[in-house]
NULOMI-89512 format. One line per field, with one value per residue (C-alpha): residue number from 1; residue in three letters; x, y, z. Coordinates in pm, whole numbers, plus 50000, padded with zeros to 5 digits. Layout:
# residues N
num <- (NUM; ...)
residuo <- (ALA; ...)
u <- (X; ...)
v <- (Y; ...)
w <- (Z; ...)
//
This chain:
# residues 463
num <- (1; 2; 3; 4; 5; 6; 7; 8; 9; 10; 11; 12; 13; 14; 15; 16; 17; 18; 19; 20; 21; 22; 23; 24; 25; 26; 27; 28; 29; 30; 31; 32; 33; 34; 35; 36; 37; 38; 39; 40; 41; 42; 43; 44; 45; 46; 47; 48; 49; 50; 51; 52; 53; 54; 55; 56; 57; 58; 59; 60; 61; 62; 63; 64; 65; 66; 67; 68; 69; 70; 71; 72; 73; 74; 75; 76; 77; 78; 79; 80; 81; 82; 83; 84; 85; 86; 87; 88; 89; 90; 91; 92; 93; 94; 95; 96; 97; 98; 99; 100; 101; 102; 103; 104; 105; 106; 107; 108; 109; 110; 111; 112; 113; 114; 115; 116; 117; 118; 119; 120; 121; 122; 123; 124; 125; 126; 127; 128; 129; 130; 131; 132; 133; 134; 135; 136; 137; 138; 139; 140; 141; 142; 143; 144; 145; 146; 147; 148; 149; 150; 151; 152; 153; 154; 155; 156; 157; 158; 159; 160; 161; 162; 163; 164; 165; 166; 167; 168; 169; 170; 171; 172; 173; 174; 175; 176; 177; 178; 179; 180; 181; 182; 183; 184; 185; 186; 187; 188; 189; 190; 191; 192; 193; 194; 195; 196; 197; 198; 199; 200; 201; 202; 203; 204; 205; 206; 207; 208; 209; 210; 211; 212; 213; 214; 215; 216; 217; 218; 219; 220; 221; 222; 223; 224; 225; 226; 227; 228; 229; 230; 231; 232; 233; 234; 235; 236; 237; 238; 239; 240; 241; 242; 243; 244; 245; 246; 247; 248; 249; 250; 251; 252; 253; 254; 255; 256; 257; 258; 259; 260; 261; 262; 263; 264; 265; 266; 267; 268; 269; 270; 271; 272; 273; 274; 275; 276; 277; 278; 279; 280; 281; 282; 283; 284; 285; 286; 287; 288; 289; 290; 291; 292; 293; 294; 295; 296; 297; 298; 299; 300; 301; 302; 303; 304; 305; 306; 307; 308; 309; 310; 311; 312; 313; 314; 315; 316; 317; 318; 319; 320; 321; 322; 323; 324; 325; 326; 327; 328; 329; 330; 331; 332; 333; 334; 335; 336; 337; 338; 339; 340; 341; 342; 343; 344; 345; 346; 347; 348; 349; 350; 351; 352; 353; 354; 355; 356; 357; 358; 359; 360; 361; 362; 363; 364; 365; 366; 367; 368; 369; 370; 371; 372; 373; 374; 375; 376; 377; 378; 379; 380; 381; 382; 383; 384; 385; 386; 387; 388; 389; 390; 391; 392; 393; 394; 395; 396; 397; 398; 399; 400; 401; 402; 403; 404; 405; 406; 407; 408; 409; 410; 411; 412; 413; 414; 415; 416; 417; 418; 419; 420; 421; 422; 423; 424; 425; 426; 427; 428; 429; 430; 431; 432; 433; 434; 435; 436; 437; 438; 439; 440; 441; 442; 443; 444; 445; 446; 447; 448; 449; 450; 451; 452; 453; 454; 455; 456; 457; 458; 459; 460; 461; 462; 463)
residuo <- (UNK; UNK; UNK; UNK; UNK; UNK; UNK; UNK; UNK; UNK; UNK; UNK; UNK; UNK; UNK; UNK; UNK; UNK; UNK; UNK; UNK; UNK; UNK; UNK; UNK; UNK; UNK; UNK; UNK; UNK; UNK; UNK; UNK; UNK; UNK; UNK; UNK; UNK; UNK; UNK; UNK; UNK; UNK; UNK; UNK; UNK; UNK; UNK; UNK; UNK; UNK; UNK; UNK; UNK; UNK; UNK; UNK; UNK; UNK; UNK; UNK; UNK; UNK; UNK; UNK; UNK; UNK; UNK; UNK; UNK; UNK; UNK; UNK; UNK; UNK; UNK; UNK; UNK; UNK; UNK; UNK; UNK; UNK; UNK; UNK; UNK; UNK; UNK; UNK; UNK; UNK; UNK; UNK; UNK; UNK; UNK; UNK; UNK; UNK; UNK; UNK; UNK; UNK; UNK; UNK; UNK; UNK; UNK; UNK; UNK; UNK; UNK; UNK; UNK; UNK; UNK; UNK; UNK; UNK; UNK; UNK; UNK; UNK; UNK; UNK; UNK; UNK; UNK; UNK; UNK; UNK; UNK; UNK; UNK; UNK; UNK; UNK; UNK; UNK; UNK; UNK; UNK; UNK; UNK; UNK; UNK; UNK; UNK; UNK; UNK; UNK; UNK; UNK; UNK; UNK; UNK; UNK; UNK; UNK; UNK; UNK; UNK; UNK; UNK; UNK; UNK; UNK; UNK; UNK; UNK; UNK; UNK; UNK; UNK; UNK; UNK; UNK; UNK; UNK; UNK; UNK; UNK; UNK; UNK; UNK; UNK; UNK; UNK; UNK; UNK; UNK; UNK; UNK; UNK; UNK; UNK; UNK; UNK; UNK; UNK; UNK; UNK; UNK; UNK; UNK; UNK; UNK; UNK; UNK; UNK; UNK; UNK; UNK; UNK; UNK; UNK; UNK; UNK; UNK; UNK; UNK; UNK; UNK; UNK; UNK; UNK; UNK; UNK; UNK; UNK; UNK; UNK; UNK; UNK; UNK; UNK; UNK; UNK; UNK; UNK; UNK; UNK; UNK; UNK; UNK; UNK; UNK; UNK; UNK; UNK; UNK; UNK; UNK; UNK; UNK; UNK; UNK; UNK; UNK; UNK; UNK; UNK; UNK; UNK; UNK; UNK; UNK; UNK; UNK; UNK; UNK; UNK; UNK; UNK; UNK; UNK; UNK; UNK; UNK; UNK; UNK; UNK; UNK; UNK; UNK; UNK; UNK; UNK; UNK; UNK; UNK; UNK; UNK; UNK; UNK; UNK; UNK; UNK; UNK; UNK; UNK; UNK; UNK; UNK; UNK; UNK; UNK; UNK; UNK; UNK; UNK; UNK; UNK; UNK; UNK; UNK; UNK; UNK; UNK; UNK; UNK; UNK; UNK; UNK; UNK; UNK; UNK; UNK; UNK; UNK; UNK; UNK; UNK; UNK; UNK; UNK; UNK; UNK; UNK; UNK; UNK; UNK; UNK; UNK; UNK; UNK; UNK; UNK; UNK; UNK; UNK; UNK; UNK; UNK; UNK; UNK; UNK; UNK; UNK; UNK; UNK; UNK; UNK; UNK; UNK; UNK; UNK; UNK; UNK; UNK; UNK; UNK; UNK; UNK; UNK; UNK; UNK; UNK; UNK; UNK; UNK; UNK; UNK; UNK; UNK; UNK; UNK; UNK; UNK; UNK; UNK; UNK; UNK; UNK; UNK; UNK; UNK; UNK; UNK; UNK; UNK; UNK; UNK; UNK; UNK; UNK; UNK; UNK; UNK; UNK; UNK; UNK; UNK; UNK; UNK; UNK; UNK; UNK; UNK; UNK; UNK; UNK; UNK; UNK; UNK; UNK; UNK; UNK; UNK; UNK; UNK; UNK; UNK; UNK; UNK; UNK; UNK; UNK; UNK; UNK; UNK; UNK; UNK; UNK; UNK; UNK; UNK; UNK; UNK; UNK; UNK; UNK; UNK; UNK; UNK; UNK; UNK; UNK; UNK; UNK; UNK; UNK; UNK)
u <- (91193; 91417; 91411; 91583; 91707; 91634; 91620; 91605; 91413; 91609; 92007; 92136; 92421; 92334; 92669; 92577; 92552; 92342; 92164; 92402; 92694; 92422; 92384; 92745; 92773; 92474; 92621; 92952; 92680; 92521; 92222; 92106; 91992; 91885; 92131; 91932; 91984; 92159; 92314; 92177; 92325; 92056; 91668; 91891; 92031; 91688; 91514; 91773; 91759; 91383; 91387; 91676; 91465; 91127; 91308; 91396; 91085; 90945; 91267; 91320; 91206; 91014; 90693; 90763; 90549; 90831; 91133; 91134; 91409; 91504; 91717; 92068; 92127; 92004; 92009; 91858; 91567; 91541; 91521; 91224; 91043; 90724; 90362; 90106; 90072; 90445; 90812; 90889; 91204; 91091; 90853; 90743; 90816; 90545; 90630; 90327; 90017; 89966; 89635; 89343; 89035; 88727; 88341; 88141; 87868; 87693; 87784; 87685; 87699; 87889; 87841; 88178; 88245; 88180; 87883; 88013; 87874; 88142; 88021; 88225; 88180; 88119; 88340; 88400; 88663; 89008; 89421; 89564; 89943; 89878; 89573; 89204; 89031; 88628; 88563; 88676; 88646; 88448; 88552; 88268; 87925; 88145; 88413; 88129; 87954; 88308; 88394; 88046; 88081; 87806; 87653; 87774; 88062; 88390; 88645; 89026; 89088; 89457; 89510; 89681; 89945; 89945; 89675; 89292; 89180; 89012; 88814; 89054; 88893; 88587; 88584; 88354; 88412; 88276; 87959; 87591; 87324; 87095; 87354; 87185; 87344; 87391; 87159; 87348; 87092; 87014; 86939; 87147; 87070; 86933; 86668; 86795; 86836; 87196; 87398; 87669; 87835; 87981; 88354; 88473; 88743; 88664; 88305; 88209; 88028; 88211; 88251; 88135; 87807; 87709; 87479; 87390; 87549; 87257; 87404; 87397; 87063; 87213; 87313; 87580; 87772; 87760; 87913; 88169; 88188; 88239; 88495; 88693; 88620; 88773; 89104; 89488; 89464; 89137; 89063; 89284; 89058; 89233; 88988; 88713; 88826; 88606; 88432; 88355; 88157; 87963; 87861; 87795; 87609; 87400; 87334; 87258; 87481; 87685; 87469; 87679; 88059; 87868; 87760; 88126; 88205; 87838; 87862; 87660; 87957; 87719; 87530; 87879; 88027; 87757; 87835; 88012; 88385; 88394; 88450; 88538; 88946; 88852; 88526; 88770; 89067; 88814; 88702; 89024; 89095; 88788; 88881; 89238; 89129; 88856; 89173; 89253; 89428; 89250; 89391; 89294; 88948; 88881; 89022; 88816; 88498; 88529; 88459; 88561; 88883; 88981; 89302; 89558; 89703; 89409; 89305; 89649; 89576; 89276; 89371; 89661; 89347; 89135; 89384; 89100; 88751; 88551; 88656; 88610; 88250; 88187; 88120; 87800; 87657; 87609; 87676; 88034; 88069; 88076; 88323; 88559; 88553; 88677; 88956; 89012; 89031; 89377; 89543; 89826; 89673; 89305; 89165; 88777; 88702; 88833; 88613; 88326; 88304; 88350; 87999; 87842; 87959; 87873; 87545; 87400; 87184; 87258; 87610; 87605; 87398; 87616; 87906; 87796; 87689; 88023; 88221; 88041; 88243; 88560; 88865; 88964; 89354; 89468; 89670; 90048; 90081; 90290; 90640; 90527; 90885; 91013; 91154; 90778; 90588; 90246; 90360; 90174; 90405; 90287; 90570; 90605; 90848; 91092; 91379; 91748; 91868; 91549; 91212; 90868; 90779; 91136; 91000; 90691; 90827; 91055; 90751; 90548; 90905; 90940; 90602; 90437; 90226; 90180; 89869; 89808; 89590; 89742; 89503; 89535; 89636; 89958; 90267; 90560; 90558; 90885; 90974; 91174; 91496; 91307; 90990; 90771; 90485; 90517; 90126; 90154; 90493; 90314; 89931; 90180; 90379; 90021; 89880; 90174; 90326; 90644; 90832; 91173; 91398; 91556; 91829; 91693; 91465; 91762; 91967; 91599; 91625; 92014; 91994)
v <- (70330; 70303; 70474; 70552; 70894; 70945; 71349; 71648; 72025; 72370; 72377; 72668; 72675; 72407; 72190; 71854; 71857; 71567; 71291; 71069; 71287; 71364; 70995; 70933; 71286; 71108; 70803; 70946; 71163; 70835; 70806; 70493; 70488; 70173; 69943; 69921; 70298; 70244; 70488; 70429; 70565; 70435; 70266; 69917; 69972; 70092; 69801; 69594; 69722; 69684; 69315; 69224; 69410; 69273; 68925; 69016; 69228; 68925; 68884; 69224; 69316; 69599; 69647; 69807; 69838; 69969; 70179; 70599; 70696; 71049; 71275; 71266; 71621; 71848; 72191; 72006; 71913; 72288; 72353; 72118; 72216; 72042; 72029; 72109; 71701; 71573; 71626; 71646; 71526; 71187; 70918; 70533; 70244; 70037; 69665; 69422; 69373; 69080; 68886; 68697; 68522; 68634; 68647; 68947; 68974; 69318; 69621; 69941; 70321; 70587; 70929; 71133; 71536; 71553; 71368; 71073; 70718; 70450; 70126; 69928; 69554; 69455; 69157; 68859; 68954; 68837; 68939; 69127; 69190; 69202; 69405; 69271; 69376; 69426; 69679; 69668; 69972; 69844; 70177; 70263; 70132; 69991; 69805; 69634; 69523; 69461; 69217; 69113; 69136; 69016; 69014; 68644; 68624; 68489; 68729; 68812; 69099; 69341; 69616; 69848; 70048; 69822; 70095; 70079; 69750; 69640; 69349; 69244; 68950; 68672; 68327; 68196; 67859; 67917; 68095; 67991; 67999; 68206; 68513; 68822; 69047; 69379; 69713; 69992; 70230; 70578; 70790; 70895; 70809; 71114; 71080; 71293; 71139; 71062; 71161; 71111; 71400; 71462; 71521; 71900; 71779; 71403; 71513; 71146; 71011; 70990; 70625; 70815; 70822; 71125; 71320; 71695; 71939; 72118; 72315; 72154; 71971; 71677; 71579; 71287; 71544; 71804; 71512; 71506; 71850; 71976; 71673; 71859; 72183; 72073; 71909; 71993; 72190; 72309; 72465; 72235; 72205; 71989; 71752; 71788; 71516; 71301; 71064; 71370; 71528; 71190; 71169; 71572; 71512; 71260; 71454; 71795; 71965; 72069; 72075; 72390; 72471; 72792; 72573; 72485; 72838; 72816; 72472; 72434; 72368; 72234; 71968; 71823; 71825; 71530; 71317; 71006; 71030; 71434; 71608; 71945; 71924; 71820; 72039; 72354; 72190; 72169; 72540; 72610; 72474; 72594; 72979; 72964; 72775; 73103; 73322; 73206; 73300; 73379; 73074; 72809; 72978; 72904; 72590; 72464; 72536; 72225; 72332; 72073; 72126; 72358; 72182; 72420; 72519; 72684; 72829; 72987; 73143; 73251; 73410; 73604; 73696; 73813; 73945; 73962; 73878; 74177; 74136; 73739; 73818; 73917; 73628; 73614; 73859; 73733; 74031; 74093; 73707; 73689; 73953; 73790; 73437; 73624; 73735; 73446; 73272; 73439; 73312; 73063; 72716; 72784; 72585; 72511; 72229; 72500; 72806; 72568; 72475; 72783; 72923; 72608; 72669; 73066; 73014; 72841; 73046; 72787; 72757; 73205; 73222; 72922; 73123; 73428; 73289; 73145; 73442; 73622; 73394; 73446; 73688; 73611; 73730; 73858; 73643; 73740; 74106; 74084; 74271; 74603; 74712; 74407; 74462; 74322; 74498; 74537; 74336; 74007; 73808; 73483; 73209; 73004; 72716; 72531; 72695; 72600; 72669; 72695; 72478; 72640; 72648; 72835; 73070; 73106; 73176; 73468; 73643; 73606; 73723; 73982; 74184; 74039; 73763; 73532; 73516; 73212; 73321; 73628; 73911; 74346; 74288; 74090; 74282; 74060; 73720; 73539; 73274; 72978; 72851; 72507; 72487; 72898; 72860; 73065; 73134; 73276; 73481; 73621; 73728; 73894; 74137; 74215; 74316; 74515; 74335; 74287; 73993; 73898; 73588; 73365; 73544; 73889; 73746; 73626; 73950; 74121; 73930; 73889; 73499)
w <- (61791; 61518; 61141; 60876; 60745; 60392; 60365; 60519; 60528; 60504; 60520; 60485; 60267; 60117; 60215; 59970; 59632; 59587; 59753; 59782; 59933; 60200; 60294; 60345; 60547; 60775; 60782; 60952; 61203; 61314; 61129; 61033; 60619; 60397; 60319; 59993; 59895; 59474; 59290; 58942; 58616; 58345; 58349; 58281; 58672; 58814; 58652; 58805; 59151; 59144; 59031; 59361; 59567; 59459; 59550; 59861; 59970; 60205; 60403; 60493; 60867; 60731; 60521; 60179; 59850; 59612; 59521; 59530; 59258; 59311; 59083; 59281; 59221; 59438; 59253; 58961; 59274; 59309; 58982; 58901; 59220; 59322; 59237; 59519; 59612; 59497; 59424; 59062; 59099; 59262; 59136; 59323; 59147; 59314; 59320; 59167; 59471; 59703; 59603; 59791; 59713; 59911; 59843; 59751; 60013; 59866; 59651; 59805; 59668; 59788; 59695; 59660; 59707; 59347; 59288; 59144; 59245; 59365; 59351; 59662; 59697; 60075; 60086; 60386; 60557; 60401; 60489; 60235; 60253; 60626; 60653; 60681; 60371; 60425; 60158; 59822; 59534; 59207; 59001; 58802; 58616; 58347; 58545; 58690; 58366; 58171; 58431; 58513; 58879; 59105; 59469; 59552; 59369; 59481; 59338; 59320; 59537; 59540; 59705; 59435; 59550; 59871; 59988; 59802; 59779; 59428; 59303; 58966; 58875; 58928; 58941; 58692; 58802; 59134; 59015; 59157; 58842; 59028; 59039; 58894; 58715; 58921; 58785; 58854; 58980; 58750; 59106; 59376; 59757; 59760; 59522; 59213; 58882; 58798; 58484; 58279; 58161; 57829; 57830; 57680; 57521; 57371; 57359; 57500; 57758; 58125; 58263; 58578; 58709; 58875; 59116; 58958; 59215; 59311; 59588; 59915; 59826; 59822; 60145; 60042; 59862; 60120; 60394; 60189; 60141; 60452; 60503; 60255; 60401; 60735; 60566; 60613; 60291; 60355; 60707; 60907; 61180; 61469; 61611; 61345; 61132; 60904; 61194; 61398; 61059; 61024; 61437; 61389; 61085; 61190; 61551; 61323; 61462; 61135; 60811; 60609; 60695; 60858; 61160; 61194; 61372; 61576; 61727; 62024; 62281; 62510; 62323; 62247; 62619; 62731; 62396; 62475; 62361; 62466; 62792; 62894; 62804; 62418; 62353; 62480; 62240; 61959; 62031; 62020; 61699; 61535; 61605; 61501; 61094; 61123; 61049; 60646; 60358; 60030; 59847; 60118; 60144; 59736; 59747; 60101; 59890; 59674; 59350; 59082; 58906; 59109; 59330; 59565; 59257; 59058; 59417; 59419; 59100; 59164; 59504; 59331; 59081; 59382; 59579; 59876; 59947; 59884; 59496; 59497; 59609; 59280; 59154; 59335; 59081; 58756; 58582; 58706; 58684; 58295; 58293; 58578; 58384; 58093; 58248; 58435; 58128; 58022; 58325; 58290; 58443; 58392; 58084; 58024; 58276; 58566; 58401; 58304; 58678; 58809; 58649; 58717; 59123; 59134; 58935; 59216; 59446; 59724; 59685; 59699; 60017; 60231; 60161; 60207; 60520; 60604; 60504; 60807; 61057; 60931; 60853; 60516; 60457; 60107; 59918; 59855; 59744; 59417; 59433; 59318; 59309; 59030; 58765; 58555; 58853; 58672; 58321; 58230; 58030; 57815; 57752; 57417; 57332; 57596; 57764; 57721; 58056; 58314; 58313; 58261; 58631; 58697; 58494; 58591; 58958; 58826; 58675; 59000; 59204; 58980; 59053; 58689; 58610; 58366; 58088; 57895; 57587; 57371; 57442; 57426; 57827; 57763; 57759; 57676; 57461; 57578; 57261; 57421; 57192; 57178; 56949; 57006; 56822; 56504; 56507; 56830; 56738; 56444; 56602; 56882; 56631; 56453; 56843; 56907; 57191; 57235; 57193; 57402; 57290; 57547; 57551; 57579; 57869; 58044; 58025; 58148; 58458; 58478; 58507)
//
């Protein structure tokens, strides 16, 4: 096996200041890193880099779909952190996708986690950048009647990203007369009527097609459900990946994530595929995920909008189950999406869903069901000895010498946390040098609160 060394975990001190001192320091250890690697100093280099290597790409003994440009200094990478899925220091520069021609043998519909319909062409078989293509992903209703794209069509197919393949184009040319235009059907697999919902924001009509979340009625949607349930993020359940939920699906073994932690053990020894060694593993497995923070919990549930990031929140919120199951009660509930509503990173999609999920009388009993079978740990205790131990502050304007997230972090480090709507609960409004927003500056002295400047806020902290 060989590789190539391109970063690294936890040093401690950190002995490089950037990237680029840590490849040579490598280097001299042994390690083997890309002869490509290219300190750039402007977009003119990176563009430039990206064309030579573009040219290249088919001679290299290696696969690669594009460039990674990383900011070379390494406190600034500390500084800008990272988003629950991806470095915000880093981005891909993808290089343009290999294409083929095939022909489109059928379009089915699959259902997703959150109801919406994916029309994916069922295509003859056809090499792709050195995979064998079979499926291809049709988007939506109106990528399908934009491009006109029919059963018996031969089409243009990429894989974008060099991952998901797509259909990008059809060859009129090439088209029989007694194609028929493709219906996209109005009803789930499942029987209920479809919709399109109207977006909060542009107050339009969704290009997505969708399957009302009634619960767990709908059994394509609660497949995928429990696929999410049992993810890394989720439950990270070894051995009960998302082949193992279909064949336990289909057998009836696992209908609700509830099942999960009563499996019949020994219906599933005498399947073919299982013995003893992996049913015990997969036991195993199942008990360990059944011990879970608060945060993974929320997010395992699958409620729309709400990613590991919101669950965070929300956990911090919570702070443990009993007072998350208050949401089951629709009088507490109005009063807990009100305050939910002043957190920093909650906007109307996540509260909108939220109601929609807890309003359910389905959705209420499952988990109540589920929370039976497990011990649910509270999130992080806040530092109850910080210096904004029991404070909610609310930020306004861009900082001169630390990013939002920075200071988000020192609020949560510091025993406080952070609001994002003015309201009698906030405590401190912290202007930034860089554009506050005088509105806000001005409703905060008429509340009362008070009101730090950069400065001040830095000399609170001693940053």
């Amino acid at each position: 096996m060989q590789f190539f060394a391109y970063g690294f975990g936890k040093i401690e001190p950190l002995i490089f200041n950037n990237q680029s001192d840590f490849f040579k320091k490598i280097n001299k250890w042994g390690f083997k890193t890309n002869p490509h690697n290219f300190l750039a100093k402007n977009i003119t280099e990176i563009e430039n880099q990206y064309n030579k290597i573009e040219k290249i790409r088919s001679n290299l003994d290696y696969d690669i779909d594009g460039l990674v440009i990383k900011v070379d200094d390494l406190l600034l990478q500390l500084r800008l952190g990272n988003t629950s899925n991806s470095p915000r220091w880093a981005t891909a520069y993808k290089f343009s996708s290999v294409k083929a021609t095939t022909r489109i043998n059928d379009i089915v519909i699959q259902v997703g986690r959150t109801g919406a319909l994916t029309p994916v062409a069922k295509v003859e078989p056809v090499t792709v950048g050195g995979v064998v293509v079979s499926n291809a992903t049709l988007h939506n209703e109106e990528e399908i009647i934009r491009k006109d794209i029919r059963v018996g069509d031969y089409v243009t197919i990429q894989r974008a990203g060099d991952v998901i393949p797509q259909v990008v184009s059809v060859d009129l040319k090439k088209r029989e007369n007694i194609l028929k235009k493709f219906v996209f059907p109005t009803k789930c697999p499942c029987g209920f009527e479809t919709i399109k919902e109207i977006n909060i924001h542009t107050k339009k009509a969704d290009v997505v097609r969708r399957c009302p979340d009634r619960g767990y009625q709908c059994q394509y949607i609660a497949k995928e459900k429990l696929k999410h349930f049992v993810s890394k993020e989720a439950f990270n359940i070894d051995g009960l990946g998302k082949k193992v939920i279909d064949q336990f699906w289909e057998l009836e073994l696992i209908k609700t994530p509830s099942d999960i932690f009563n499996l019949d053990y020994t219906k599933i020894v005498s399947l073919e595929g299982w013995g003893e060694l992996s049913v015990s593993n997969l036991k195993t497995a199942i008990k360990k995920s059944s011990n879970i923070l608060l945060e993974k919990f929320i997010y395992s549930l699958g409620i729309r909008h709400i990613g590991q990031e919101n669950a965070k929140l929300l956990g911090n919120f919570f702070t443990n189950i009993n007072k998350f199951t208050e949401f089951f009660n629709s009088s507490k509930r109005k009063d807990l999406l009100k305050n939910i509503a002043e957190l920093d990173g909650i906007g109307s999609a996540q509260l909108k869903f939220l109601e929609e999920f807890f309003s359910n009388k389905v959705n209420n009993e499952i988990i109540s069901s589920l929370i039976k079978n497990l011990k649910i740990k509270n999130s992080k205790v806040l530092n109850r000895n910080g210096k904004l131990s029991g404070k909610t502050i609310m930020f306004t304007g861009g900082f001169e010498k630390i990013s939002r997230s920075e200071a988000k972090s020192l609020v949560e480090e510091n025993g406080g946390k952070v609001l994002g709507t003015l309201s009698k609960k906030l405590n401190i409004l912290v202007t930034g040098n860089n554009k506050p927003t005088k509105s806000k500056i001005e409703r905060a002295k008429e509340m009362g609160i008070k009101i730090f400047s950069e400065s001040a806020w830095y000399k609170l902290l001693n940053i």
